[in-house]
Steps between C-alpha positions, in 0.01 A plus 500: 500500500279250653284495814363177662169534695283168413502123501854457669603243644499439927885572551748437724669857579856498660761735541756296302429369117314199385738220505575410139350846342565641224260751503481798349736594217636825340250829362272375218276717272181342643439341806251227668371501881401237620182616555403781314662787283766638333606875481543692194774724750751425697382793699185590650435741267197547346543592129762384247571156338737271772490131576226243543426378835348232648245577791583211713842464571718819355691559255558151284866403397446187337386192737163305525267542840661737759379783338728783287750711621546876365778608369460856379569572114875633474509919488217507731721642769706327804580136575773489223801281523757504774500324883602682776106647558487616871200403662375797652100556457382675207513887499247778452228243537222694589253326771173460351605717119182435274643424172324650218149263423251544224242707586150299623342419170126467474355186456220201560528384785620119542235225512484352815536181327882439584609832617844503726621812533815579719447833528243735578659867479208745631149409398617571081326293308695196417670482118523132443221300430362207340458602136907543532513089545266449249686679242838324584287220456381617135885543391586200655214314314521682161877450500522133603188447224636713218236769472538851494604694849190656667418812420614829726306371875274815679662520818781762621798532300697686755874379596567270722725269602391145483523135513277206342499175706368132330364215739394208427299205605308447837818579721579816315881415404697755346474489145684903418544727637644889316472818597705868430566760784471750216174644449361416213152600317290196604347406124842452373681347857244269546511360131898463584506372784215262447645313228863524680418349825292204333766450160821622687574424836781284502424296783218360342418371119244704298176448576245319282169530387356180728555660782309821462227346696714459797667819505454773755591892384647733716581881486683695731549905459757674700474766689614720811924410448651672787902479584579404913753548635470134722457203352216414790296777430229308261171302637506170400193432288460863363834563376692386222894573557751537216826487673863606288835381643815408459598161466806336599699535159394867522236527250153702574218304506109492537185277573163557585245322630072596506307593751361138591807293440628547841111437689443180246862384619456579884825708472559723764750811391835346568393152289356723212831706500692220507303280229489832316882554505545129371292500221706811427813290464682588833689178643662629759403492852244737567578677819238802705842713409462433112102484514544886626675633199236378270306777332099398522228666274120398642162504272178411506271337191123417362479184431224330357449150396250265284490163385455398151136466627413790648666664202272310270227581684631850500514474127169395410307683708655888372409335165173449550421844699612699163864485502573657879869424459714457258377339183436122491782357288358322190546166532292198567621375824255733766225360229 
């Protein structure tokens, strides 16, 4: 349910367990990463209410730091129960099956304050863009102020699966970090999933109203899933993997990482599996035999980020050129 893919730690990958973790425990109705997002599924599918995920380290099962391991909500088929799981690579995998996206949406372009997109599919005109931050900033403001919720923002409302990232201070530490892998309209999965990954990841306390001025906003949209049949078959830097395997007591599980976790890490594909598979719970050895039976889904994103700043600046100056935007909310502090 949760995806790492920012602000993670350097790490020492092995092919044995930490000494002394714990890491990772059992399923859990939401999840952290320790980076980024949580998934409202615990499959890919787009559509339909799941699990929360965290966008930097997979699905979250309790745990502070290494990011969230997924554990797929129970009914939501395979991975139940029992040992005994033969470790033979996944079947009917598909090479290269494009899993069903939202259709390009029309939108402003992003601002090229602060645009970092991981994806550029064709020449379509990007979705994401800078008046998305500025309206997770608005909820994040309003709600941690107690004034009414900004009204409905201008931009797209199409589906899409998402995450919303927080950063703070000069070295851009990982403040939250939620996301879904179920599309969702953007007005109302942006509101969520603001206030989520800044009130309710676990690995951090909620945040506070002084540091607002330090903060950094982040949104990532998903896009361009498509199942593989081998777990090399991604490009570091473009790609963000979901993987779903078995773990050593026999349970399915999942974790994701974004697009850039693996390039901000210096990860080539073997370390991201690797960290990926830990931060997914599995303890045991991890051997080229087991890495081949794990089941990989790769995807792109738009990703666009602003400071509190640049979102001021943002603010103020649709506000003064009639309202281009969403509506100024009515409150002193832009004043």
């Amino acid at each position: 349910m949760a995806a790492g893919c920012c602000g993670v730690k350097k790490q020492k990958l092995s092919s044995s367990p930490p000494s002394g973790s714990g890491g990772g425990g059992g399923a859990s109705s939401s999840s952290h990463c320790s980076g980024e997002s949580q998934c409202r599924a615990g499959e890919l599918g787009l559509g339909g209410a799941g699990t929360r995920l965290n966008g930097l380290g997979g699905l979250t099962g309790g745990g502070s730091g290494s990011g969230c391991t997924l554990s797929p909500p129970q009914g939501c088929g395979g991975g139940g129960g029992g040992g005994g799981i033969a470790l033979s690579p996944p079947p009917s995998c598909g090479v290269g099956t494009l899993l069903s996206t939202p259709a390009a949406a029309t939108s402003s372009s992003p601002s090229s304050s602060s645009a970092a997109s991981s994806s550029s599919p064709g020449s379509r005109k990007m979705v994401v863009s800078a008046e998305m931050c500025c309206f997770c900033f608005d909820v994040l403001y309003c709600h941690l102020y107690g004034y009414q919720q900004p009204r409905t923002p201008r931009f797209t409302n199409e589906p899409y699966p998402l995450f919303v990232t927080w950063k703070i201070g000069r070295d851009k530490r990982l403040r939250g970090c939620i996301g879904t892998f179920s599309a969702m309209n953007l007005h109302s999965g942006l509101r969520e999933y603001t206030l989520t990954s800044a009130l309710k990841d676990s690995r951090f306390p909620p945040m506070t109203r002084d540091e607002l001025p330090r903060l950094f906003c982040s949104v990532s949209l998903l896009t361009n899933f498509e199942d593989v049949c081998d777990y090399l078959d991604w490009e570091v830097g473009v790609h963000g993997i979901r993987i779903e395997f078995i773990n050593e007591k026999g349970s399915k599980r999942t974790a994701t990482y974004l697009p850039e976790v693996a390039k901000e890490q210096g990860w080539d594909h073997i370390q991201t599996i690797d960290s990926l598979l830990r931060k997914g719970g599995y303890k045991a050895p991890i051997t080229n035999e087991f890495r081949k039976t794990i089941k990989l889904t790769r995807y792109r994103s738009e990703k666009m980020t602003l400071s509190y700043a640049e979102y001021l600046a943002h603010r103020q100056h649709h506000h003064f050129q009639n309202g281009i935007g969403h509506p100024l909310p009515p409150y002193n502090h832009y004043s």
